[in-house]
N, C-alpha and C positions, 0 to 999 in steps of 0.2 A: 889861797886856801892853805893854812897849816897840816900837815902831816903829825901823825902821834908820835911822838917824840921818846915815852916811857910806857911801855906795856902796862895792861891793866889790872895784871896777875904778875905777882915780882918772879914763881917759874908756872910752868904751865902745869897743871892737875893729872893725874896719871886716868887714863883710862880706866875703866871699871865695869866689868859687864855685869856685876850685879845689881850694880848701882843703874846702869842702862834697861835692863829688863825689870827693874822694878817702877820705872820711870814708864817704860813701854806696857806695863800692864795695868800700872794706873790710868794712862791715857785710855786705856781700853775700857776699865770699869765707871770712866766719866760716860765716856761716851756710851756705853750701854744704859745708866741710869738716868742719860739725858733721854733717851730714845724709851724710855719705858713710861720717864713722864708725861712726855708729848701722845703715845698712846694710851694710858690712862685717861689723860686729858680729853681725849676723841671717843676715849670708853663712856666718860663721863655725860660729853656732847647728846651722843645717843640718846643716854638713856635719859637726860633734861628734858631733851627732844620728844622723845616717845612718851614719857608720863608727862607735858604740857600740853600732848592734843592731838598733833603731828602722828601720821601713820606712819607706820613702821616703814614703807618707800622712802616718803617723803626724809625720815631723819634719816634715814645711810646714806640717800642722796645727797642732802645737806652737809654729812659729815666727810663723803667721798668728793664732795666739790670742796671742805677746808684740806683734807690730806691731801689732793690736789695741787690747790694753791699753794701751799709750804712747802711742799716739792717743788716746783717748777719755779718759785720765787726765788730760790736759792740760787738757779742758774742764772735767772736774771741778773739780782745781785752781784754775783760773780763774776759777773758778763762788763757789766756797770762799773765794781770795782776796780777790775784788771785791766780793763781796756778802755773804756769812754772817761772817766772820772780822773782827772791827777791827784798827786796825796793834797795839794794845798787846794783847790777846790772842793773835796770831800770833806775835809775838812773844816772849810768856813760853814761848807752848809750843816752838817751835824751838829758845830755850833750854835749855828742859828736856828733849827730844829729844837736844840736842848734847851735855849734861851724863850721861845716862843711857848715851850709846857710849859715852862717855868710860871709864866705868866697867864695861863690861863687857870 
């Protein structure tokens, strides 16, 4: 196996915190706006739910069993990712996954 021979940066970038905290508050404003669509999305669910027929139990149930399951699938996932799955096994199968929508 070669070793890098020539840096990838001819010198290294100087620190920068404001460059850091604007970097750290964007990740924060994704991540708030991704969490507001997913509940919208559940707002949404409901209310499909409730004016197709569904009593109002039955839709919070249905929507508390999906916020449920995206919850607790992410551990899974992560569980799966981190520790049962290698990167080249995950890999092939995503592929194969991607290739198999393809064609439907």
């Amino acid at each position: 196996m070669e070793t890098e021979s020539t840096p990838l940066l001819l010198r290294p970038a100087p620190w920068d915190p404001r460059r850091s905290t604007i970097a750290g508050g964007l990740v924060l404003v994704t991540l708030t706006l991704e969490r507001l669509a997913f509940y919208a999305l559940v707002a949404n669910l409901f209310l499909f739910l409730s004016l197709g027929g569904w009593s109002p139990r039955g839709s919070m149930t249905a929507v508390l069993i999906l916020v449920g399951v995206a919850h607790f699938s992410a551990l899974g996932g992560g569980w799966l990712a981190d520790g049962l799955v290698r990167k080249a096994e995950f890999s092939f199968v995503t592929c194969t996954c991607v290739e198999i929508f393809k064609r439907i």
